[in-house]
ZAVEX-146148 format. One line per field, with one value per residue (C-alpha): x negated, y, z negated; residue in one letter; residue number from 0; chain. Coordinates in steps of 0.02 Angstrom, whole numbers, padded with zeros to 5 digits. Example, Ala and Ser with C-alpha at 12.3 -4.5 7.8 and 13.67 -1.06 7.14 Angstrom:
BEGIN
xx = (-00615 | -00684)
yy = (-00225 | -00053)
zz = (-00390 | -00357)
resn = (A | S)
resi = (0 | 1)
chain = (A | A)
! end
This chain:
BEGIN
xx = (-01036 | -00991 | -00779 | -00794 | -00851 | -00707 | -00564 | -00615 | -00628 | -00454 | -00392 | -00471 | -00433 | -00235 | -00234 | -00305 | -00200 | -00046 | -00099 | -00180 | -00002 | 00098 | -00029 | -00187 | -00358 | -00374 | -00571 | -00577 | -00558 | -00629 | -00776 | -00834 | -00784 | -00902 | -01064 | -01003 | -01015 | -01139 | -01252 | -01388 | -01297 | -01360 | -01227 | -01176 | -01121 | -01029 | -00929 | -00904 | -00833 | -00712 | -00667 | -00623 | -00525 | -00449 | -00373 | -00298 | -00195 | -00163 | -00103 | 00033 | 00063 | 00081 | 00198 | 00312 | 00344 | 00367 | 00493 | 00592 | 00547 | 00588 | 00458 | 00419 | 00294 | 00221 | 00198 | 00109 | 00026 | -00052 | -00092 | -00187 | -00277 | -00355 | -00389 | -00482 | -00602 | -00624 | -00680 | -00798 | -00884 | -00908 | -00992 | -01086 | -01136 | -01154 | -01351 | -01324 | -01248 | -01296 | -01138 | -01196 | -01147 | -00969 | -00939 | -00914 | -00791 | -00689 | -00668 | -00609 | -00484 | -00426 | -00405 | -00298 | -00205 | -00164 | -00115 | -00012 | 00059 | 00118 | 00164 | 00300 | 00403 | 00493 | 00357 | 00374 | 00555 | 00662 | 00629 | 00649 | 00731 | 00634 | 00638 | 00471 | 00377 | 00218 | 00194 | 00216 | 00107 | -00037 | -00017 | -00024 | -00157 | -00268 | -00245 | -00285 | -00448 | -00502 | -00477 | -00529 | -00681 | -00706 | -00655 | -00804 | -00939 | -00876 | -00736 | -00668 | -00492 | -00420 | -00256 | -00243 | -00276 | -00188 | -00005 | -00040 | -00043 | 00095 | 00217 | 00138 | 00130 | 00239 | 00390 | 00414 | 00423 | 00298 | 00402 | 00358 | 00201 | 00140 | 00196 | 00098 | -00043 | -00051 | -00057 | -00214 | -00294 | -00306 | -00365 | -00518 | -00544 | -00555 | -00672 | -00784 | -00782 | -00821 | -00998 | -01024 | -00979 | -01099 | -01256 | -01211 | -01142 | -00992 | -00983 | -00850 | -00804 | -00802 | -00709 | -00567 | -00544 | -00518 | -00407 | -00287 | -00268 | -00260 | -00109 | -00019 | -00045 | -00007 | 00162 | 00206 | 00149 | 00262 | 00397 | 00382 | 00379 | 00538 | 00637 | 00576 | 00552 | 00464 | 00479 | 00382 | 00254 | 00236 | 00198 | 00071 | -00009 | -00034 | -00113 | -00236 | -00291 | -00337 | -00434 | -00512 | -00556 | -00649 | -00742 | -00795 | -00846 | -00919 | -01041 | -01091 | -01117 | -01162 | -01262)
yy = (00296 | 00133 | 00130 | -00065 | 00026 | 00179 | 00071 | -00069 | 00088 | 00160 | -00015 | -00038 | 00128 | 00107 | -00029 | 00032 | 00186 | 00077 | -00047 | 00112 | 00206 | 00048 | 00009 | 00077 | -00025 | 00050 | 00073 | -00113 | -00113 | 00059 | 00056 | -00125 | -00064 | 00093 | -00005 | -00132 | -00004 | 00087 | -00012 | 00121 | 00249 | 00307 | 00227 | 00402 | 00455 | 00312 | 00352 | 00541 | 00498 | 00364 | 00508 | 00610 | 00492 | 00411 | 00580 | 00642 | 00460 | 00501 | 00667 | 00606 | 00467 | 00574 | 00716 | 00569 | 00521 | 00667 | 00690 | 00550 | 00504 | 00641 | 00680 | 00805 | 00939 | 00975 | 00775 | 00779 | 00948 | 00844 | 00684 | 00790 | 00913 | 00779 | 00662 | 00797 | 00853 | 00683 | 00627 | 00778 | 00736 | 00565 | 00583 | 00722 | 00580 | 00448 | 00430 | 00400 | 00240 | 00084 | 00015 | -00157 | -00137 | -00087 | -00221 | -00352 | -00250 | -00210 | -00377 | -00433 | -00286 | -00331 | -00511 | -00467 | -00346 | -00476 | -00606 | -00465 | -00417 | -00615 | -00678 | -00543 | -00540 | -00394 | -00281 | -00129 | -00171 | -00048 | 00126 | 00242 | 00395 | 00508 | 00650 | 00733 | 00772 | 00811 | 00599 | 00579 | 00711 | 00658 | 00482 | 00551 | 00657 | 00500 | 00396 | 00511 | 00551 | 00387 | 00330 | 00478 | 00472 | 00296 | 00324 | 00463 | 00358 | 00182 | 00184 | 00012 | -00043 | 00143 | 00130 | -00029 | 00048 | 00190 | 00089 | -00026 | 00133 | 00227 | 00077 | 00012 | 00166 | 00295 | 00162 | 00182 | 00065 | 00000 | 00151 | 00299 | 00217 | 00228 | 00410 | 00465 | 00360 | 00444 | 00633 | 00567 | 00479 | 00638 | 00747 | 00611 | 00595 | 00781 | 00801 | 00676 | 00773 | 00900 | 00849 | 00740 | 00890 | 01010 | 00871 | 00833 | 00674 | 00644 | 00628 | 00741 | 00680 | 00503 | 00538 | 00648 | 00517 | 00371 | 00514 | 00518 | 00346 | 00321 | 00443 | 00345 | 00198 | 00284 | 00312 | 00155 | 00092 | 00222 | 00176 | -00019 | 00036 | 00115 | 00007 | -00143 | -00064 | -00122 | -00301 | -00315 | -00183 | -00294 | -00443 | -00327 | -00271 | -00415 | -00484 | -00335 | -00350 | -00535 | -00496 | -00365 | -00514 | -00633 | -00471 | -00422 | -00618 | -00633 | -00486 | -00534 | -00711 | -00758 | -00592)
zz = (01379 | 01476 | 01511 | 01428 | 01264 | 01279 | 01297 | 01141 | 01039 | 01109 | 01060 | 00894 | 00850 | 00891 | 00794 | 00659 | 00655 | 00648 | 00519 | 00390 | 00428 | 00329 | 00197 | 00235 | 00272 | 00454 | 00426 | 00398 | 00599 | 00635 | 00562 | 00625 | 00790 | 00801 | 00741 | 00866 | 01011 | 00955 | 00848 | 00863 | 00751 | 00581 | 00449 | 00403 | 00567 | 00583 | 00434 | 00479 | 00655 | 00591 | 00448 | 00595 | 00694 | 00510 | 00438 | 00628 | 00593 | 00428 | 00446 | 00564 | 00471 | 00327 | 00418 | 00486 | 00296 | 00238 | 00354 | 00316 | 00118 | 00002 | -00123 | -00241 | -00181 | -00348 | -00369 | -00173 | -00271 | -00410 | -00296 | -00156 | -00267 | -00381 | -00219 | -00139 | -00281 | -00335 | -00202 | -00158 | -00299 | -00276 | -00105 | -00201 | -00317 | -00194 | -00208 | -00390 | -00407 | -00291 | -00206 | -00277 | -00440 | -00379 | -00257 | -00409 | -00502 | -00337 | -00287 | -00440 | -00447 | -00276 | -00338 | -00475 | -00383 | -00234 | -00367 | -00476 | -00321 | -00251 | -00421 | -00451 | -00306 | -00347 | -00379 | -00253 | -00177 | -00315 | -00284 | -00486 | -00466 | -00613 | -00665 | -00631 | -00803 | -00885 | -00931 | -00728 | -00674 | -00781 | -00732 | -00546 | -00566 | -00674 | -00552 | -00400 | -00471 | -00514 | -00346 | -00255 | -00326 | -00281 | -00108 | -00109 | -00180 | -00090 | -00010 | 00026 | -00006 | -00061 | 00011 | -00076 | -00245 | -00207 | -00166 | -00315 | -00434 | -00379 | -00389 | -00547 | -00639 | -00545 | -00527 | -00319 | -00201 | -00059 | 00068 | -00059 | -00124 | 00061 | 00074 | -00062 | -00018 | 00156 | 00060 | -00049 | 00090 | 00175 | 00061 | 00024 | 00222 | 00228 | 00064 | 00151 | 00317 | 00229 | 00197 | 00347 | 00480 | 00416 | 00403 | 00592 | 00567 | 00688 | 00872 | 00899 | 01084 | 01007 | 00869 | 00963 | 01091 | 00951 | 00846 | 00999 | 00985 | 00807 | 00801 | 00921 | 00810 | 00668 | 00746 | 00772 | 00596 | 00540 | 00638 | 00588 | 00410 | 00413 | 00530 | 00420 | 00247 | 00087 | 00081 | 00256 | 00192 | 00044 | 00161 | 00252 | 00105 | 00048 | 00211 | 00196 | 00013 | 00054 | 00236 | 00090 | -00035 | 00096 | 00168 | 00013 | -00050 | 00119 | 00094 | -00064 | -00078 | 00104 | 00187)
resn = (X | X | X | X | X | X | X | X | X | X | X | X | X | X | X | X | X | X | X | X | X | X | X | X | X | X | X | X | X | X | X | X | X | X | X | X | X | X | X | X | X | X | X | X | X | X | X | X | X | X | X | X | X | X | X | X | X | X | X | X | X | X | X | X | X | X | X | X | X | X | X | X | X | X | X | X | X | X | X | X | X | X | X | X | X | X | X | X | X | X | X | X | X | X | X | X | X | X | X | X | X | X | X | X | X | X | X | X | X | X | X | X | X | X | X | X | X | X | X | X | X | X | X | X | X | X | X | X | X | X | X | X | X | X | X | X | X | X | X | X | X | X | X | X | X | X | X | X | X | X | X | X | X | X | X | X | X | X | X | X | X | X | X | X | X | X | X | X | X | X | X | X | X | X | X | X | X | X | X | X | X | X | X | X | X | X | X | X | X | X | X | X | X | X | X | X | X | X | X | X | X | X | X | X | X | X | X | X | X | X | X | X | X | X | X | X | X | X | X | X | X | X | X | X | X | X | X | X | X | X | X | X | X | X | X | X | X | X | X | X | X | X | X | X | X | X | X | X | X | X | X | X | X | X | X)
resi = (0 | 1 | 2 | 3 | 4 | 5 | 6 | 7 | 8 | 9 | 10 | 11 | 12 | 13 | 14 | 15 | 16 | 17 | 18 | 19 | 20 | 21 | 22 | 23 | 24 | 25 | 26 | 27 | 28 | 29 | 30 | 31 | 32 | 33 | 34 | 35 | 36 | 37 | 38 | 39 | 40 | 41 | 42 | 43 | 44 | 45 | 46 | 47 | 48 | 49 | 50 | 51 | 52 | 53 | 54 | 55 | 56 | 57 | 58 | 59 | 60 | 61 | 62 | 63 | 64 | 65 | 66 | 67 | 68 | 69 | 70 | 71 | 72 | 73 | 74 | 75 | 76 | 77 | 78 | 79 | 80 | 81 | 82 | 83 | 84 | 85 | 86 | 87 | 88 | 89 | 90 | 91 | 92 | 93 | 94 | 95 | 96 | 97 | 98 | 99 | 100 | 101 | 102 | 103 | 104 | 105 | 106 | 107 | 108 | 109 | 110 | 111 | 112 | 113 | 114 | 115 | 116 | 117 | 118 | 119 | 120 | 121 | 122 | 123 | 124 | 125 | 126 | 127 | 128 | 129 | 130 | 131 | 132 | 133 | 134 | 135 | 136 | 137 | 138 | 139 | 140 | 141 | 142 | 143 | 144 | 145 | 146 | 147 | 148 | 149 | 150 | 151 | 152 | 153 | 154 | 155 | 156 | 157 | 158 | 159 | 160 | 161 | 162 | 163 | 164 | 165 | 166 | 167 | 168 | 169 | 170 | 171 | 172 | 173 | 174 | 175 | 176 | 177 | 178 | 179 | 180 | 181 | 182 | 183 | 184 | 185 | 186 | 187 | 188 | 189 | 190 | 191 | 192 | 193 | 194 | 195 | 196 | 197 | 198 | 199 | 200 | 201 | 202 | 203 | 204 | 205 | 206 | 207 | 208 | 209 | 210 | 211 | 212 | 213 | 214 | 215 | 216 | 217 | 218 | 219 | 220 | 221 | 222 | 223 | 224 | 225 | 226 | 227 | 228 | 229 | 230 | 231 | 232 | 233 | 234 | 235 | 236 | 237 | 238 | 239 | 240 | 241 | 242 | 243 | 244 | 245 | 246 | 247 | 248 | 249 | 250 | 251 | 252 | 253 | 254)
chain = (A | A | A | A | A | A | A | A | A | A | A | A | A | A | A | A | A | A | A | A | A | A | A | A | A | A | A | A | A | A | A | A | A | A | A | A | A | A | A | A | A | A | A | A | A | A | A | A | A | A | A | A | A | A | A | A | A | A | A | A | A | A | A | A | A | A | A | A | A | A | A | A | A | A | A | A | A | A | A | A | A | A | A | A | A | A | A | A | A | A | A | A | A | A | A | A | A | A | A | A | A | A | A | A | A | A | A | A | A | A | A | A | A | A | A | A | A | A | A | A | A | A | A | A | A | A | A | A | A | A | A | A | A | A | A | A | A | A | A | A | A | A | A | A | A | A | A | A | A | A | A | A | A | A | A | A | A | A | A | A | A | A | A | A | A | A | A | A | A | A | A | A | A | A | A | A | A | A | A | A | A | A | A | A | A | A | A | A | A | A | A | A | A | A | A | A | A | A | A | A | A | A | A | A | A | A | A | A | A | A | A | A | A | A | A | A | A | A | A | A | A | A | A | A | A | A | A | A | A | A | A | A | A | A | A | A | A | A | A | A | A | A | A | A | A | A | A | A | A | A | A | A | A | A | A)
! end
């Protein structure tokens, strides 16, 4: 592989590791990136060696959270363990249901979460201390499956969906909402990986190189998140869900 090629994917991949640690969205840059360099690659092993480089990211991003957000371990219980089997069986199903007749209803969820999101400007800035009951834990563990499962079977915008939730429906702010979103993003990553590494579809050396990167990106999205809390994550967010949008319109309409 050409050094030109190594270091745009080092680059990409940082980036995307920093921007998926605040609010998620990192394969919107990954992904691109890998058919970029390497337009000769089956789609599916595309997506299995940015699922390897994605959930190395995540998992730091999700220990440096967990470090410095306190959360409840059954709550991160009930999140991961409905993420994961979710989404296993939406990749399971993923032959079943053509990504076309998603796109439309994603886009207009996206739409309606960006203008949900603008319109109330203190939506994710007021962090609920609750006490942890059984209303909680099944609103945790609805949404986790709902979304896992999309991630399986499509995949684009989860973080997004996974922030809204928790601070609509779980009371956090943007700072715990992108804690727990880093738990359930890697438990779908790893569900995924779970069927791509078996069918031989990840470069391994490709993927560890952009996974070193992607953690040190991760790091600093982290660190940014933290030293600038939920009112610039809000901003970000925000940013992302509309870059989302005009992808999404842009692949529909005009493609």
């Amino acid at each position: 592989m050409d050094i030109e090629i190594i270091i745009s994917l080092v680059i990409f991949a940082f980036c995307a590791g920093a921007i998926d640690a605040a609010v998620g969205g990192g394969g919107l840059i990954q992904i691109p990136a890998i058919m970029g360099a390497m337009p000769q690659l089956a789609p599916a092993t595309v997506f299995g060696t940015n699922k390897l480089a994605s959930i190395c990211g995540t998992a730091s991003a999700a220990f440096s959270f967990l470090r410095k957000v306190q959360l409840s371990w059954k709550l991160l219980g009930v999140i991961g363990l409905c993420a994961f089997l979710s989404s296993f069986v939406g990749a399971a199903c993923v032959s079943m249901i053509p990504t076309d007749i998603l796109r439309p209803f994603v886009l207009l969820m996206l739409i309606v979460i960006a203008i949900y999101t603008f319109m109330k400007k203190q939506f994710g800035q007021l962090h609920v201390q609750q006490t942890l009951n059984r209303k909680m834990l099944l609103l945790a563990a609805l949404g986790s499956v709902l979304i896992g499962f999309y991630d399986g079977i499509f995949g684009p915008g989860t973080g997004s969906f996974f922030i809204f939730y928790f601070i609509r429906y779980l009371q956090v702010d943007f700072l715990h909402a992108s804690a727990l979103s880093k738990i359930a993003n890697f438990m779908t990553n790893l569900a995924a990986l779970s069927f791509f590494i078996p069918t031989g579809h990840v470069l391994f050396m490709v993927g560890a190189m952009m996974a070193l990167a992607n953690i040190t990106g991760s790091l600093v999205g982290v660190r940014l998140a933290f030293k600038y809390g939920s009112g610039f994550i809000r901003i970000v967010f925000l940013i992302l869900v509309s870059v989302l949008i005009v992808r999404m319109a842009y692949q529909m309409f005009w493609l």
